[in-house]
N, C-alpha and C positions, 0 to 999 in steps of 0.2 A: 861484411867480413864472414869467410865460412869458416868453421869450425872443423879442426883438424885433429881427429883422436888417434890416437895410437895405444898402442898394449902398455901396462906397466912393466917396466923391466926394472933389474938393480941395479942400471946404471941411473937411476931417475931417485933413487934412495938419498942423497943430501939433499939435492933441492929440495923432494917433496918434504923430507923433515924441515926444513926451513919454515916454509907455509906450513904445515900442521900445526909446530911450535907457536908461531905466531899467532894462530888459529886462538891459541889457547882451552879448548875443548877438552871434557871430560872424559868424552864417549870413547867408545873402544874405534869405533868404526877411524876416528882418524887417528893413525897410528899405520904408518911403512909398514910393521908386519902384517898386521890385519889384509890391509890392503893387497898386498901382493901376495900373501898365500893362501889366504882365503875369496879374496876378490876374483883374483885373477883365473879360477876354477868355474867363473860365470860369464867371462869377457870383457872384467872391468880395464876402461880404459881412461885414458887422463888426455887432457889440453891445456897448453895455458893461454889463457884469455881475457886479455883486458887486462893482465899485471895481477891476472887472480889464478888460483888453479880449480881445475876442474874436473872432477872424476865422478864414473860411473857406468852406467850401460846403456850405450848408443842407440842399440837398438830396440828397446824396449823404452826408450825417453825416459830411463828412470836415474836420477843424479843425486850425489850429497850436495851440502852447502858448499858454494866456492867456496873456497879460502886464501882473503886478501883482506886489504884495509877496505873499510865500506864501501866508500866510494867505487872502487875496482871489482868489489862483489858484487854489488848493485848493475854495473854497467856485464857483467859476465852475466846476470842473470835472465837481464833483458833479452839479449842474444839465444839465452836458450831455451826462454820463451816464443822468441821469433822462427825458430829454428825444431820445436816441438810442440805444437798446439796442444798436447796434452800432456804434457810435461808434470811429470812425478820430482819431487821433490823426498830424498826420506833422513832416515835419524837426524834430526831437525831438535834442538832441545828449544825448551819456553822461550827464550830469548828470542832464537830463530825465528819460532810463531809469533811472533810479539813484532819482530821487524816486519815482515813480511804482511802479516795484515797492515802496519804502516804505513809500509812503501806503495802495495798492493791492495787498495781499499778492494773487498768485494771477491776477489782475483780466484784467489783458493779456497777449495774444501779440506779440512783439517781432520785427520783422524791417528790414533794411536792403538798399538798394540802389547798388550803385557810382555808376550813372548820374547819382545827386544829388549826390554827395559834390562840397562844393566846392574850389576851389583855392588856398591861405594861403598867401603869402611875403612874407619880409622886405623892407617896404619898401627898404631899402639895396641891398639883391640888386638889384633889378628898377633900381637907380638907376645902378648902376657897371657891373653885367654882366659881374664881375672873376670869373678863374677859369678852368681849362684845360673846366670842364661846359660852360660858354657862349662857349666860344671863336668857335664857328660863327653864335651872334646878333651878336658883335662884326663880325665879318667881313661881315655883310649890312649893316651899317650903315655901315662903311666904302663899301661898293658902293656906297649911297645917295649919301652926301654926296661923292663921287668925280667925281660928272658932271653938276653942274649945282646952281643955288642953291635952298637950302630953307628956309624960316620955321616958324614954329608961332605960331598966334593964339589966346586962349581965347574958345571960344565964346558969344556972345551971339545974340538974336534979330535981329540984322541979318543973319547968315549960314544963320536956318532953310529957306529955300529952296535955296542950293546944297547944305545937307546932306540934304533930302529929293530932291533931284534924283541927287544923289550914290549914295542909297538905289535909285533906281532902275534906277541904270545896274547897278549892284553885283549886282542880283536880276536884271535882264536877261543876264548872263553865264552866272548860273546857270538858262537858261529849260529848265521844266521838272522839275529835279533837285532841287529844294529837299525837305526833308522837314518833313514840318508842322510839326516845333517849330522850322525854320528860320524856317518862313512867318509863324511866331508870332510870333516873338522879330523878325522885319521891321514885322510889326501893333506890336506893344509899340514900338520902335523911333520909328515914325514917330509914336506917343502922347506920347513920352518928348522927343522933337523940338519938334513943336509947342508942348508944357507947359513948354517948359525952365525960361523965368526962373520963373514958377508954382509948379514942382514944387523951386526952390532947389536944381537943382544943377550939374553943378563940369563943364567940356570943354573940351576938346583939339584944334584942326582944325591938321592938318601940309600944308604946300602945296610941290611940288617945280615947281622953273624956272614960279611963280605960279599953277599949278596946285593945285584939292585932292586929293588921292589917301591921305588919310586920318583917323579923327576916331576919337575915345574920350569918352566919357561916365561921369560918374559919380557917387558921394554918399556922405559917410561912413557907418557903422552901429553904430560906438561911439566913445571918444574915441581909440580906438589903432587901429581897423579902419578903413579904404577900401575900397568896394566899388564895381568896375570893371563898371558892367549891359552895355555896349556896346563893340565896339572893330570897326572895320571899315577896309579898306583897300582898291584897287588891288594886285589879286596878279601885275598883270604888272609892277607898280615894284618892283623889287627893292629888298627891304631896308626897304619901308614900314609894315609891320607891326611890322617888331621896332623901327623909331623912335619910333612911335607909344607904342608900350609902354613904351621908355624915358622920352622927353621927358616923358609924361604922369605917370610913377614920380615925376620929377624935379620939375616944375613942380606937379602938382598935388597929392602926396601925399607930400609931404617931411617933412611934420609927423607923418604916424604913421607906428606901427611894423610894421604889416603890410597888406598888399594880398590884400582875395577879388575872387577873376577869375572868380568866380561856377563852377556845373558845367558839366559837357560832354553834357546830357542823353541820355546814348548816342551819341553820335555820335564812333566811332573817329579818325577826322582828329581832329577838336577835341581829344579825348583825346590824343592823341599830340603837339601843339602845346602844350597846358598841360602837360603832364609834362616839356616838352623845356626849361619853366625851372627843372624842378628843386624845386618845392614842398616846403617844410619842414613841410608839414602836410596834410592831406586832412581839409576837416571832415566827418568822418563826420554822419550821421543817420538817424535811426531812426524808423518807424512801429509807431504801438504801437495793437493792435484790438484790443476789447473780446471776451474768451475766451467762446467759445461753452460752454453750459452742456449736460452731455451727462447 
């Protein structure tokens, strides 16, 4: 059987949620938005195969885990082993590593990177922000609401131009400095914008003295996981970030029990702001490449 990939598009958005869901997965990487506005900026592409799906980058042999019932992953796996002698396997969590040497005695070399790892807390945490750890996000928040009146609206497409406008002032700040998975994650961003109601999902815009000065984005990834793609503010409003974070905990993600804040792709600032709420978990992941035969 050959393998037949094609682009992700949004006409492919129930199905693939169907398989993610099923998937049951923490990780940001499965998750339709992810996928399609940040994937699809590299040439990810999807098959279904063997009753499993299949995504990633054809041409470079680099794939996630299918997602089907084992048996269906296991027989889609074969194929893309048969079909990529060097076949990259990536954001793979322990389990994954655990089947896989199973199934695969010998087969793969195994390795992980921090810069993926993503960021899991307890929804409740991110919602009351109680605790002498986050005394200092209480205290910016106080700042905020201190001087002047603030709302929070969920977003719809009547407000997609002030949030791409928003987008632009935000990257004009940074003119010049950005690093390209900045510049990326601004491409994805403004995909994520436009597609909102399309792509079904869930935002946040915070407005100080009827101003915007900040917005969050996002879409669950299983029945107890929220996964937070987006969150951007005015870093000269004191305290709008960590409102954002809250109100959005609160209003949007009340119903599960944990929030991924997605990774901090190397980028130490960011790394040091997700660490500063305290994550009760780091979802590890693993790349696993097909062992060279010596």
């Amino acid at each position: 059987m050959e393998i037949s990939f094609k682009p992700i598009e949004l006409c492919d958005l129930s199905e693939i949620r169907s398989f993610l869901k099923d998937s049951d997965r923490r990780l940001c990487e499965y998750s339709f938005a992810n996928m399609y506005c940040w994937g699809a900026q590299y040439g990810m592409s999807i098959a279904r195969l063997e009753g499993a799906l299949v995504f990633g980058y054809p041409k470079s042999g680099s794939f996630f885990m299918p997602t089907a019932a084992a048996e269906n992953a296991v027989c889609a796996l074969k194929l893309l082993m048969r079909d990529y002698p060097r076949l990259t396997l990536r954001s793979l969590t322990e389990q994954d590593r655990e089947s896989l040497e199973n199934l695969f005695p010998d087969k793969f070399d195994f390795s992980e990177n921090r810069a993926e790892f993503d960021y899991i807390y307890p929804s409740r945490q991110l919602q009351t922000l109680s605790g002498k750890k986050l005394a200092s996000k209480r205290n910016h928040i106080n700042a905020f609401v201190s001087d002047g009146e603030w709302r929070t609206e969920r977003i719809t497409g009547d407000i997609r131009d002030a949030l791409l406008e928003f987008n632009k002032r935000w990257c004009k700040n940074r003119c010049g400095g950005m690093s390209l998975s900045l510049k990326n994650e601004m491409c994805a961003a403004e995909k994520m914008i436009v597609d909102f109601e399309r792509l079904g999902l869930s935002g946040l815009a915070l407005y100080k003295n009827g101003r915007l000065v900040a917005y969050s984005i996002g879409e669950p990834i299983s029945d107890s996981v929220f996964c937070v793609h987006l969150e951007k503010a005015d870093e000269v409003e004191r305290g709008a970030y960590q409102m954002i974070n809250r109100e959005f905990a609160r209003q949007i993600c009340a119903e599960f029990e944990y929030i991924n804040r997605e990774d901090d792709a190397g980028d130490e600032g960011l790394r040091r702001a997700k660490m500063s709420y305290h994550p009760t978990e780091l979802g590890k992941k693993y790349r696993a490449t097909v062992r060279v035969k010596k």
